[in-house]
BASESE-866327 format. One record per residue (C-alpha): residue in one letter; x, y, z. Coordinates in Angstrom, 1 decimal, always signed. Layout:
 aa     c1     c2     c3
  A      X      Y      Z
...
This chain:
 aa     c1     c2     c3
  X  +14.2  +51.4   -6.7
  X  +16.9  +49.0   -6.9
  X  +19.7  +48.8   -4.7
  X  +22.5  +47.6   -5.2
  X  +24.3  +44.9   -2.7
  X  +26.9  +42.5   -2.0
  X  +28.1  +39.1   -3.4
  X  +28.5  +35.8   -1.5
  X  +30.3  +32.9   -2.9
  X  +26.9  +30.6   -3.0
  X  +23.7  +31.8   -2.9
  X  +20.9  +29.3   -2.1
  X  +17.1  +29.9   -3.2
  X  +14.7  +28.5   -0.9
  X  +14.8  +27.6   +3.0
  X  +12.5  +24.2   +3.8
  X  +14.6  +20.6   +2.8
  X  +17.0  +20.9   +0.1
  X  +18.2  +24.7   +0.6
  X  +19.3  +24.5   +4.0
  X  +20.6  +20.9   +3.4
  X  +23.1  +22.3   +0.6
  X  +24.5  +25.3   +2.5
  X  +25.3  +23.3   +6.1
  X  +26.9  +20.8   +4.1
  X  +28.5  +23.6   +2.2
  X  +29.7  +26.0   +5.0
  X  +31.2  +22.8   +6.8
  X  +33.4  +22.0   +3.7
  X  +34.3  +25.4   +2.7
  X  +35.6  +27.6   +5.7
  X  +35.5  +31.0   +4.9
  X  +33.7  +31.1   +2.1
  X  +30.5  +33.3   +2.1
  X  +27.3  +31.4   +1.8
  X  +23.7  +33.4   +1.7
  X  +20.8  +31.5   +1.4
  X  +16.8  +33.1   +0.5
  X  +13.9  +32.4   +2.0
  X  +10.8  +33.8   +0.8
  X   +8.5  +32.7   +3.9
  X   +9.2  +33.8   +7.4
  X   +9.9  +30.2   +8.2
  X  +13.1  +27.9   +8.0
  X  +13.8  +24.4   +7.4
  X  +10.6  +23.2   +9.1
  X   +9.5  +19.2   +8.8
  X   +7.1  +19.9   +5.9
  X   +5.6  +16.3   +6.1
  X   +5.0  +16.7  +10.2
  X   +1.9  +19.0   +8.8
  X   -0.4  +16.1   +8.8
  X   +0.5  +15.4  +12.5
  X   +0.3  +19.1  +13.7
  X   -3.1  +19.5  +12.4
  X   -4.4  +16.2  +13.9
  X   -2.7  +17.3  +17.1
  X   -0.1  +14.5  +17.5
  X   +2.5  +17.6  +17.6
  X   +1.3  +20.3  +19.6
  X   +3.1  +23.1  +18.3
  X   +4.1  +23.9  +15.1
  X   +7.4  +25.2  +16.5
  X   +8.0  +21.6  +17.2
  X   +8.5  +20.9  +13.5
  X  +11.5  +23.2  +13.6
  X  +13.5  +22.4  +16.1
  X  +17.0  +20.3  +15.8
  X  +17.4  +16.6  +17.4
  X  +18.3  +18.7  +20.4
  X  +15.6  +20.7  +20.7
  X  +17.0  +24.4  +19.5
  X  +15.2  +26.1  +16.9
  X  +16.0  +26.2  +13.4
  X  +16.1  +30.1  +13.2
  X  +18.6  +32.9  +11.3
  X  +20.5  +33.2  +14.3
  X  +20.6  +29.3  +14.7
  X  +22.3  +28.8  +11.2
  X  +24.4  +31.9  +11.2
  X  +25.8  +30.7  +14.7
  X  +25.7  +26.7  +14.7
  X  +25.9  +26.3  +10.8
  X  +28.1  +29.4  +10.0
  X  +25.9  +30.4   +6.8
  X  +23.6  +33.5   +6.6
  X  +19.8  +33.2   +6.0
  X  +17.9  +36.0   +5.3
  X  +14.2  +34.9   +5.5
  X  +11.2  +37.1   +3.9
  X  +13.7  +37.8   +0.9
  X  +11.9  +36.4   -2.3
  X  +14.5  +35.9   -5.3
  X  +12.4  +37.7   -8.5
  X  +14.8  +37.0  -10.9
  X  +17.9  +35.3  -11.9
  X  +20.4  +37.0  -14.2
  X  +22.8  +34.4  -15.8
  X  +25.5  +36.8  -17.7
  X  +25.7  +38.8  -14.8
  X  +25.4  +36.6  -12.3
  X  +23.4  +38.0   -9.8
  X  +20.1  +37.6   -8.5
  X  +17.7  +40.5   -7.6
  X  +15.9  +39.7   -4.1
  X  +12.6  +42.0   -2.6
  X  +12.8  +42.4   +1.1
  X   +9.0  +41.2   +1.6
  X   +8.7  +43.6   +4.8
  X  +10.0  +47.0   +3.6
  X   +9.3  +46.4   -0.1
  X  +13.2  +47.2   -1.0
  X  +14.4  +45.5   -4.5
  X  +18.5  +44.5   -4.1
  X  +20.6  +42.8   -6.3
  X  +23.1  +40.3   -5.3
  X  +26.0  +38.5   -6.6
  X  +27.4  +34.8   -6.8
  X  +29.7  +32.5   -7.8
  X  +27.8  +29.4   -7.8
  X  +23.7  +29.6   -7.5
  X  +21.5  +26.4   -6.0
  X  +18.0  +26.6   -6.7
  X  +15.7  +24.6   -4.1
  X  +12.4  +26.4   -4.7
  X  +10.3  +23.2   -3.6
  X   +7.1  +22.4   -5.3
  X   +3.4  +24.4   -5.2
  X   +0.0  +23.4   -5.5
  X   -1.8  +21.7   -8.4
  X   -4.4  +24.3   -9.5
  X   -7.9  +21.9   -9.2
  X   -9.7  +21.1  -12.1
  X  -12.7  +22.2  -11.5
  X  -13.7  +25.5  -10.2
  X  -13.4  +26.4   -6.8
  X  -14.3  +29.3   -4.8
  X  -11.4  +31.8   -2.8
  X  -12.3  +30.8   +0.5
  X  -10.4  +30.5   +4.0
  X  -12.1  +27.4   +4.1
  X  -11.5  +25.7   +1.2
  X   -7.6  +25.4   +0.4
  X   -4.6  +23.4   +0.0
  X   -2.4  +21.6   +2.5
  X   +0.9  +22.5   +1.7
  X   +2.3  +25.1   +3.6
  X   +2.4  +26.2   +7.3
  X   +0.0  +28.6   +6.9
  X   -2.7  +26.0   +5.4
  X   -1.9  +23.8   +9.1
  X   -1.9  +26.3  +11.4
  X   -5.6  +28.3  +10.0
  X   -7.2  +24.8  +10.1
  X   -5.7  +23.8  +14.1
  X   -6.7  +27.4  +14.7
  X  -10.3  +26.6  +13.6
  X  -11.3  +23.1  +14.5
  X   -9.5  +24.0  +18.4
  X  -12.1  +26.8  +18.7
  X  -15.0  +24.6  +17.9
  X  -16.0  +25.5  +14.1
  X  -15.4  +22.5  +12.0
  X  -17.9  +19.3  +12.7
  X  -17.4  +17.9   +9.0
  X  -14.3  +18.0   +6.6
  X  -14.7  +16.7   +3.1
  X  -10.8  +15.9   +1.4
  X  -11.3  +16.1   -2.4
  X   -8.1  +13.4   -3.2
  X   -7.0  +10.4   -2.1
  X   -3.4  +10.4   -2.3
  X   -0.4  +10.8   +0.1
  X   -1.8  +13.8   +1.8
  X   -5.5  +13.1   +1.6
  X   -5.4   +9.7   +3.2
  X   -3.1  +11.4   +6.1
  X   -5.4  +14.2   +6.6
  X   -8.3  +11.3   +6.7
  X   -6.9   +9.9   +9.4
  X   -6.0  +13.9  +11.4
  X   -9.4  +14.5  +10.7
  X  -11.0  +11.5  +12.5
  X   -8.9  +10.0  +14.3
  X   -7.9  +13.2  +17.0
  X  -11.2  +15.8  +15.9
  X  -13.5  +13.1  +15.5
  X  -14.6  +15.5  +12.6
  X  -17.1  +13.5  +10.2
  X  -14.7  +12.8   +6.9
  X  -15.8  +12.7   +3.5
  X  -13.0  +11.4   +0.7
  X  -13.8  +12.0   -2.3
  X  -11.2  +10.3   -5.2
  X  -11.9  +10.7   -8.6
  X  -10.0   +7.4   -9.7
  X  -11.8   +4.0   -8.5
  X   -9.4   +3.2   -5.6
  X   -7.7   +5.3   -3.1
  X   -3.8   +5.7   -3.5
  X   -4.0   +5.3   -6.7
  X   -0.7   +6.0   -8.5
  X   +1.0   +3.3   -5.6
  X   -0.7   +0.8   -4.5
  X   -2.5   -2.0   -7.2
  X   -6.4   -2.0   -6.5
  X   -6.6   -5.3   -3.9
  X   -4.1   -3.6   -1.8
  X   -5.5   -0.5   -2.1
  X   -9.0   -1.8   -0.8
  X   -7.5   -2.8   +2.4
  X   -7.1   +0.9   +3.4
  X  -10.3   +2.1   +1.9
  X  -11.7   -1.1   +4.4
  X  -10.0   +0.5   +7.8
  X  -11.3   +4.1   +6.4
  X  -14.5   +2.5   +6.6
  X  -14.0   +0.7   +9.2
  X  -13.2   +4.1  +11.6
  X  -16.5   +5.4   +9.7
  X  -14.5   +7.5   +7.3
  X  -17.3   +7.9   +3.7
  X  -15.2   +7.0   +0.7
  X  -16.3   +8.0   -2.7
  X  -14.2   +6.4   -5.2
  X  -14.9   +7.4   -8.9
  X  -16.1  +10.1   -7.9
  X  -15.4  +13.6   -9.9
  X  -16.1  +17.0   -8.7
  X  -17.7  +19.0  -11.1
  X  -17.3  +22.3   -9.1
  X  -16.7  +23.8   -5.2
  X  -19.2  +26.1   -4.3
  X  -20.6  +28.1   -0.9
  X  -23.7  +27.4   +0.2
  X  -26.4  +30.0   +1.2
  X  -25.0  +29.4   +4.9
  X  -21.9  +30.4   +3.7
  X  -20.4  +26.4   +4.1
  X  -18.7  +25.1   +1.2
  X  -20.5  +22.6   -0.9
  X  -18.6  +20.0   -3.2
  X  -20.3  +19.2   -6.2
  X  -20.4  +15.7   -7.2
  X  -21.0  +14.7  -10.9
  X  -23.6  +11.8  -10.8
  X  -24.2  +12.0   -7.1
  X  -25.2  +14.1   -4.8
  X  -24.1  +17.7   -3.4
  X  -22.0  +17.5   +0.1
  X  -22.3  +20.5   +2.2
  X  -19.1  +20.7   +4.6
  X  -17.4  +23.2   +7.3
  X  -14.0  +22.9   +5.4
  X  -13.0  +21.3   +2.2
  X   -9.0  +20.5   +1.8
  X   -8.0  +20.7   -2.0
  X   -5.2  +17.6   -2.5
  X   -4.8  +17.1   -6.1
  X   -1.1  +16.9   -6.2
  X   +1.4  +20.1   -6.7
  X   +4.1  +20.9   -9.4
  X   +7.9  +22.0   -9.6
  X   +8.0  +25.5   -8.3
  X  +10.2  +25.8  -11.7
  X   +9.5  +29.6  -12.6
  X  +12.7  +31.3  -11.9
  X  +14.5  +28.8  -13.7
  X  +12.4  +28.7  -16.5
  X  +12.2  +32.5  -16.4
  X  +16.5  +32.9  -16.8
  X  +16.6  +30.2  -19.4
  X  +17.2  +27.3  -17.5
  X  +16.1  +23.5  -19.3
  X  +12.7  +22.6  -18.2
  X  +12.2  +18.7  -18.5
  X   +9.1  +17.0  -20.2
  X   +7.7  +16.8  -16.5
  X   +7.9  +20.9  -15.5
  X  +10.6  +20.3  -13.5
  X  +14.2  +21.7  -13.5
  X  +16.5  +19.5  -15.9
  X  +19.6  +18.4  -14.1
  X  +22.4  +15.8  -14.9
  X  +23.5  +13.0  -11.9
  X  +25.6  +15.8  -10.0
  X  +22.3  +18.2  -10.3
  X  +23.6  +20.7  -11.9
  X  +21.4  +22.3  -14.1
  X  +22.0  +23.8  -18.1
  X  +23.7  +26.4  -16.9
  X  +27.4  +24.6  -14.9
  X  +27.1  +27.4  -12.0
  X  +23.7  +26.6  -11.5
  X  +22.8  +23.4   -9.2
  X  +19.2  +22.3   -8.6
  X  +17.6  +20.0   -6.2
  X  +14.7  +18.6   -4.0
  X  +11.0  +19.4   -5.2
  X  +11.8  +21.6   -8.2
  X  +13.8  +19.2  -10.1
  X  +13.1  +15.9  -12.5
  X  +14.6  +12.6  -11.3
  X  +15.6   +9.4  -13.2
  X  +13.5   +6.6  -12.8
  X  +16.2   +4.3  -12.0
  X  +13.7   +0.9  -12.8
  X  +12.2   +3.1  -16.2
  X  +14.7   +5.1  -17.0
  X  +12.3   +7.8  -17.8
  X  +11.9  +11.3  -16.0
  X   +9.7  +11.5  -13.1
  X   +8.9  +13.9  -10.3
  X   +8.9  +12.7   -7.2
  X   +8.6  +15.5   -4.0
  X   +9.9  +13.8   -1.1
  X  +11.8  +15.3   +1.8
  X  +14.0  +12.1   +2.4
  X  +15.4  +12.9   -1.9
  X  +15.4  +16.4   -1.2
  X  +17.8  +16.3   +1.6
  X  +20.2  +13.7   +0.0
  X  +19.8  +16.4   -3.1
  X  +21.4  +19.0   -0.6
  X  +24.1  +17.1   +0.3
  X  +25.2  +15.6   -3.5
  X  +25.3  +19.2   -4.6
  X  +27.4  +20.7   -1.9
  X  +30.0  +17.9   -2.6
  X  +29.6  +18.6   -6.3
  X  +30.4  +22.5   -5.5
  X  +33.0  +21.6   -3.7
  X  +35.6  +19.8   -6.2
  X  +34.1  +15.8   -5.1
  X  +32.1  +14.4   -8.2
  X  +29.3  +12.9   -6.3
  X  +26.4  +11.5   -8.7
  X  +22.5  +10.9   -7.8
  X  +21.8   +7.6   -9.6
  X  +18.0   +7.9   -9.7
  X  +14.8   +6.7   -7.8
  X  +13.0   +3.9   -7.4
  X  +10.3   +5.5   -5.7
  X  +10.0   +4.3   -2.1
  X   +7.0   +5.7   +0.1
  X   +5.4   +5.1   +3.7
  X   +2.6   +6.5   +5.1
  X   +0.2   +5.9   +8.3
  X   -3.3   +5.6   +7.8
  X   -5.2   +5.3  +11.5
  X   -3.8   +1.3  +12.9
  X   -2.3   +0.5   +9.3
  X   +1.1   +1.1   +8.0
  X   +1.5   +1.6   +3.9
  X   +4.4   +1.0   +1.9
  X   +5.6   +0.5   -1.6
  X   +9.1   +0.7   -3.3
  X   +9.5   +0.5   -7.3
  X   +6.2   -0.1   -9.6
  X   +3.1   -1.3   -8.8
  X   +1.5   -3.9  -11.1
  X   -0.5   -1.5  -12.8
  X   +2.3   +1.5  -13.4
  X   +4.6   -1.9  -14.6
  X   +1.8   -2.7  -17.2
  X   +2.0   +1.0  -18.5
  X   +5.3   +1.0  -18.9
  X   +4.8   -2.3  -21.5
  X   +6.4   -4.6  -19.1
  X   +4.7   -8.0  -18.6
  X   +4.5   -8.7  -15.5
  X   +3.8  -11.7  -12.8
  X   +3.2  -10.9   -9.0
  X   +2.6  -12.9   -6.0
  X   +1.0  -12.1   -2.7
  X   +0.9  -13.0   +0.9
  X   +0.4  -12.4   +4.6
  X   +2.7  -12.8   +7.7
  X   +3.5  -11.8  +11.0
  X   +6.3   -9.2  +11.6
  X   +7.9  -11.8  +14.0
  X   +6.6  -15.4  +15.6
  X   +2.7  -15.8  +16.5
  X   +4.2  -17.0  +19.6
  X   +5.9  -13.3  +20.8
  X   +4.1  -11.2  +22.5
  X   +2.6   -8.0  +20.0
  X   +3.3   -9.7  +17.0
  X   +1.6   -8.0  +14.6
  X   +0.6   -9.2  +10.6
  X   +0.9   -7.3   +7.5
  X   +0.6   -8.3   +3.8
  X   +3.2   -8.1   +1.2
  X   +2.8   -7.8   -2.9
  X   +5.9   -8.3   -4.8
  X   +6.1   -7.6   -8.7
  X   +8.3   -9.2  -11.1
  X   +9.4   -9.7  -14.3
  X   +8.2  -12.9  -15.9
  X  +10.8  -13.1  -18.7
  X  +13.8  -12.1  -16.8
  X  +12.8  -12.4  -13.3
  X  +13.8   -9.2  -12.5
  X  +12.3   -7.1   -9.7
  X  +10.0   -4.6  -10.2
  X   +8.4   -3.3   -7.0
  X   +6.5   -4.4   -3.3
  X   +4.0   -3.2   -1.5
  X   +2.8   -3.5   +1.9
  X   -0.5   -3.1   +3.5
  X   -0.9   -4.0   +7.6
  X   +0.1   -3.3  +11.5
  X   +3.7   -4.5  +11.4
  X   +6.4   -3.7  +10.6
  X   +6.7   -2.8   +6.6
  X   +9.3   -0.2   +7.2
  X  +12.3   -2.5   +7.2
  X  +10.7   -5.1   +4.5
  X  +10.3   -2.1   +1.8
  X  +13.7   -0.7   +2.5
  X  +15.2   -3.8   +1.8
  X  +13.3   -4.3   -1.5
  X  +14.8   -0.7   -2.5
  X  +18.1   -2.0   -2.1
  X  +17.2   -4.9   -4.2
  X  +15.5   -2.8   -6.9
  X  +18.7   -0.6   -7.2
  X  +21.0   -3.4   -7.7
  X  +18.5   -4.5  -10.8
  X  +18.0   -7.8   -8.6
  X  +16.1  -10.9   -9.4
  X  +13.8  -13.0   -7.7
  X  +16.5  -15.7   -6.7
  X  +18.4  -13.0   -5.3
  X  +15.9  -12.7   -2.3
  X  +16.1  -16.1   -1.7
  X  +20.0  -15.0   -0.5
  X  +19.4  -12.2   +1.5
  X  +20.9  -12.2   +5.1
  X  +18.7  -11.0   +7.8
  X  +18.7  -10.0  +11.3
  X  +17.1  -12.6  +13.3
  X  +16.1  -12.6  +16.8
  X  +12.2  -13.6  +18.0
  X  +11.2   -9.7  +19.2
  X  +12.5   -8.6  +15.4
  X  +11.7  -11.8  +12.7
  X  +11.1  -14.9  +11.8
  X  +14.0  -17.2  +11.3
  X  +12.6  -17.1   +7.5
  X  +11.8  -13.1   +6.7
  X   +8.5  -12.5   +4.4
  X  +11.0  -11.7   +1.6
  X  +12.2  -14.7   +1.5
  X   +8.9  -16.4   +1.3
  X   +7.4  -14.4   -1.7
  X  +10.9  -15.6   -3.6
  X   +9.7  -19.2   -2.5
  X   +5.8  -18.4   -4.0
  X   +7.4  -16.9   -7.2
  X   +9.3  -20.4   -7.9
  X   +6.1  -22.2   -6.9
  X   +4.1  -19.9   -9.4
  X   +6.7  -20.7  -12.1
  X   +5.8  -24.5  -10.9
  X   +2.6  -24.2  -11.3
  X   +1.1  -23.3   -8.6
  X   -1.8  -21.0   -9.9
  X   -2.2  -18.5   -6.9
  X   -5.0  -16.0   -7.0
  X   -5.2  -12.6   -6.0
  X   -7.3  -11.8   -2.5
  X  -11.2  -11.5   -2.5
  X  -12.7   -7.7   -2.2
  X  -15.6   -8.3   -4.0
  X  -16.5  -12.0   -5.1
  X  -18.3  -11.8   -7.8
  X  -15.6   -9.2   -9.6
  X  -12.6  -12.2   -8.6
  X  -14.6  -15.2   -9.9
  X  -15.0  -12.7  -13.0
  X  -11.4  -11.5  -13.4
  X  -10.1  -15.1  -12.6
  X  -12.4  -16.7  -15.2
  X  -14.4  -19.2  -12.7
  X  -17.5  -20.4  -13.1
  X  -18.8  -23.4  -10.4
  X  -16.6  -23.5   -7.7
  X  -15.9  -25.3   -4.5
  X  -14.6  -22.3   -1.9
  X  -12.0  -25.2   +0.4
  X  -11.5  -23.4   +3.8
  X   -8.6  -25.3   +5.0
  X   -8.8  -23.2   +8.4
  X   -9.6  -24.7  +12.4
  X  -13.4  -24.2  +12.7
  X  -12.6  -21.9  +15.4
  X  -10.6  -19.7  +13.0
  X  -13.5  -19.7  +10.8
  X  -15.8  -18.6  +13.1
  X  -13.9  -15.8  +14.6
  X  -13.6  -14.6  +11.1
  X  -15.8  -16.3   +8.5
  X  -15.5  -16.9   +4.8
  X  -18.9  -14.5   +3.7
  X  -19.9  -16.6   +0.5
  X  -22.7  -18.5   +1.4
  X  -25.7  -18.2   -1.0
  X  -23.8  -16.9   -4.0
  X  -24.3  -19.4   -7.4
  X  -21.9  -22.0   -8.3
  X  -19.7  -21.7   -5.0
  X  -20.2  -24.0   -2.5
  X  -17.9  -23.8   +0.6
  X  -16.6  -26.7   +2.1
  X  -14.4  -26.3   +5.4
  X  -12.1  -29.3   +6.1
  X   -9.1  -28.5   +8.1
  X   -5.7  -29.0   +6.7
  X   -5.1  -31.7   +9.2
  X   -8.2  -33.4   +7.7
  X   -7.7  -32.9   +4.6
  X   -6.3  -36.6   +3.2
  X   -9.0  -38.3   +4.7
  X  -11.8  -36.2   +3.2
  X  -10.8  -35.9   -0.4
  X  -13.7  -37.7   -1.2
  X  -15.8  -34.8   -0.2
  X  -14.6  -33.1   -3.2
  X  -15.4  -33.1   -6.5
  X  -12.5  -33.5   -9.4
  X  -14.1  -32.2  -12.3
  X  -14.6  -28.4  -10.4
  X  -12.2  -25.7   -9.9
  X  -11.1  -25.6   -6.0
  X   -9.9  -22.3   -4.6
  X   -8.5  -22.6   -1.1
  X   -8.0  -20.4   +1.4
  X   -6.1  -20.7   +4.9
  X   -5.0  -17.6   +7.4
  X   -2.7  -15.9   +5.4
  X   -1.6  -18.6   +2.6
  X   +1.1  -21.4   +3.6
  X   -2.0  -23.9   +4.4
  X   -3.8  -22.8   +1.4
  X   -0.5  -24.0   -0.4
  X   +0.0  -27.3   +1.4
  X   -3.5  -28.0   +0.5
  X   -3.1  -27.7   -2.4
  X   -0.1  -29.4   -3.0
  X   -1.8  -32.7   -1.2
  X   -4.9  -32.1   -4.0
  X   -2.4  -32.2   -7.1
  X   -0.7  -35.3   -5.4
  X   -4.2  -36.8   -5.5
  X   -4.9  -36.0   -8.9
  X   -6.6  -32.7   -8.8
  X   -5.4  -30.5  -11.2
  X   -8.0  -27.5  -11.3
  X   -6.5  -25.9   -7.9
  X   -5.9  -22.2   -7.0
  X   -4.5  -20.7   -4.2
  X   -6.2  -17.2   -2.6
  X   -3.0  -15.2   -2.1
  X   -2.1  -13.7   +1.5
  X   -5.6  -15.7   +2.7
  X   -8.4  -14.6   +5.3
  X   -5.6  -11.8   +6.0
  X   -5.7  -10.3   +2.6
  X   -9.1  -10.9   +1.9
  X  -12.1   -8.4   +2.8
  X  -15.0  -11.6   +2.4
């Protein structure tokens, strides 16, 4: 039965980022206006992308991921009191009916179908799981890691002793996180299993992308790259079993399913709403959606690529919340627009820190866009400071225009600051030889007096020189192969010392022979060198490797390369 029920002047449709978001900002600009929002799970506005850190046990509550700055919890009573907006949680929206208006709302407890009336809707229904593809058994223990419910059953489990190995079929965002939960706090033997040849795949280029499969390994993580499942099973002791194709069959205690989710775009599809070409709600810049009393934001919605220009979906909480707030200015008389993405990400994997704004190398080559790059490594402030720590930057440009196309960052410092900067850049459709003019904050505990930034412009107008630099060594024989080299002479241009606390592992391998003569050295002992052979140097991190090179060409060398971000970047 169907009863029938009020109207509020906004009603909201989902309670985690974007929902909540809307209707604060909302019920602060429009006193007295009735504002209802829906919540189909018995939780509200909870830190969806804490879930990796309450499972590993770096939070140690799940309460803790919805409480304010201040430490209240985010509750009905909470947002009804402090916000001045109702929330009604365990109320799933079933339908939306456009001429009418209304939406009709099941009370999840008592069953009870109502309908209720508004005058403007927003629709924040988030994002759900991909279905795999592959088949996969209905199991406690072998499930998603999206919701609450999916954190909570596995920190009930491995806390009471029953998981001893995890195997995480994907190894994106969320896998690579859970990798680290797994491990790093459990000490639960991890299995990765990615079905494209690197992890991170879709943002990070391959050589970057090897230095977090190396700390994986490193913390004895497995990593199966190229690796497909062909089907998730359960074993005659009732364990799940993952099904390789090619390989072998890995019997686990739990299995995490993390290949990617979709725009929860149902409801809107279902009441007539455009869909976009990527299943998620069509809006314009002020997010409104086809219908002009109908807004849409966070996870359910396509965004512009603001580099592309094409449609993308990209489920972030940071977009999701600055969603909220552009719609509640738009509903209340202020034009605001949302000019697109660039796509900006961080994420923690055990002692390294992963960033990357705009397009990798790879996603620029899709996109038909030729492309140059340059890489190096640095410290996130002087060697001399105490805990300096080194991290190693890729930045990706457009050859013909110079025009930036995206960075990424792979190390212990500090990337955070580096790759928010580069966003900035990328939005105001800057070019190389705009970095080279970009004021920082200096001060030995923060920076160098030259930031990293700067330094890649530098090696992009040395590239255009003619510098030839060459990207980092994870597997020799494939970068003599890609780079076209044939009988080479490997310079080490580092202090013996330096090579001997981390050494250069080529010996043995044909037509390289490795030659280690200090940069300081390195004018007096040209004659140790042969002309006629292509030299590829390598230093620390890169700026000896370059002043090496530089003295070569001065001598008349002219088949030189330069190994990009040096021993740093480089897994040999």
């Amino acid at each position: 039965m169907v009863k029938k029920q009020d109207k509020s002047d906004i009603v909201v449709i989902g309670g985690v980022a974007a929902g909540p978001k809307t209707a604060a900002v909302l019920a602060r600009r429009l006193t007295g206006h009735k504002i209802t929002l829906f919540q189909k799970e018995n939780r509200i506005s909870y830190g969806t992308c804490g879930l990796p850190y309450f499972a590993s046990g770096d939070i140690n509550s799940f309460d803790e991921l919805t409480y304010t700055s201040y430490g209240v919890p985010r509750t009905p009573d909470f947002f009804l009191n402090s916000k001045n907006f109702e929330v009604r949680i365990l109320s799933e929206v079933l339908d939306i009916n456009r001429t009418k208006k209304t939406v009709t709302v099941k009370n999840i407890d008592s069953g009870e179908t109502f309908i209720h009336g508004y005058g403007k809707l927003v629709i924040a229904t988030g994002a759900v799981p991909n279905r795999p593809p592959f088949p996969c058994p209905a199991s406690t223990v072998v499930r998603s890691f999206t919701r609450p419910e999916d954190a909570i059953h596995f920190r009930q489990m491995v806390q009471t002793g029953q998981i001893e190995k995890v195997v995480i079929i994907g190894g994106g965002f969320i896998g690579c996180e859970l990798v680290e939960a797994m491990a790093g706090m459990w000490g639960i033997e991890t299995v990765l299993v990615e079905k494209e040849p690197q992890v991170l795949p879709f943002i990070l280029d391959r050589e970057m992308a090897e230095r977090v499969r190396h700390e994986m390994v490193k913390k004895e993580i497995t990593v199966m790259t190229g690796a497909e499942v062909e089907k998730v099973g359960i074993g005659q002791d009732n364990r799940p079993e993952v099904h390789i194709k090619k390989h072998t069959v890995l019997s686990a205690d739990y299995v995490f399913i993390c290949v990617g989710v979709h725009p929860e775009s149902s409801l809107a599809k279902e009441c007539g709403l455009k869909i976009g070409s990527t299943g998620g709600i069509e809006v314009n810049s002020r997010l409104q959606t086809s219908d002009p009393d109908i807004y849409a934001g966070g996870d359910c919605v396509e965004v512009e690529h603001f580099i592309t220009g094409k449609k993308i979906f990209l489920p972030m909480g940071s977009l999701a919340n600055r969603h909220g707030w552009v719609i509640a200015e738009n509903i209340c008389g202020h034009k605001r627009e949302f000019p697109g993405v660039v796509g900006s990400f961080l994420v923690k994997v055990f002692d390294l820190n992963i960033g990357t704004t705009g397009l990798s190398e790879q996603a620029a080559a899709r996109e038909g866009l030729e492309t140059g790059s340059v890489l190096g490594s640095f410290p996130d402030k002087p060697d001399y400071y105490p805990e300096v720590k080194t991290f190693t930057l890729k930045l990706v440009f457009e050859i013909k225009s110079g025009r930036l196309l995206g960075l990424q960052a792979v190390g212990e410092g500090d990337i955070c600051r580096r790759v928010d900067v580069f966003s900035a850049f990328l939005q105001r459709k800057a070019a190389v030889e705009d970095l080279l003019h970009f004021e920082h904050g200096y001060a030995p505990p923060y920076a160098e007096a030259l930031d990293p930034l700067h330094q890649l412009a530098t090696m992009v107008i040395a590239q255009r020189g003619g510098t030839s630099f060459l990207k980092p060594a994870f597997d020799f024989d494939g970068f003599m192969e890609h780079n076209g080299l044939t009988d080479v002479i490997a310079l080490d241009v580092r202090e013996p010392e330096e090579i001997e606390a981390h050494p250069w592992r080529i010996d043995g391998r044909n037509n390289v022979q490795h030659v280690n003569i200090p940069l300081n050295d390195l004018k007096k002992r040209l004659d140790e060198l042969v002309r006629t052979r292509e030299i590829v140097i390598m230093c620390r991190r890169g700026p000896r490797a370059y002043q090496a090179s530089v003295i070569l060409k001065q001598a008349g060398f002219h088949k030189v390369h330069v190994i990009g971000g040096g021993a740093q970047a480089s897994l040999l």
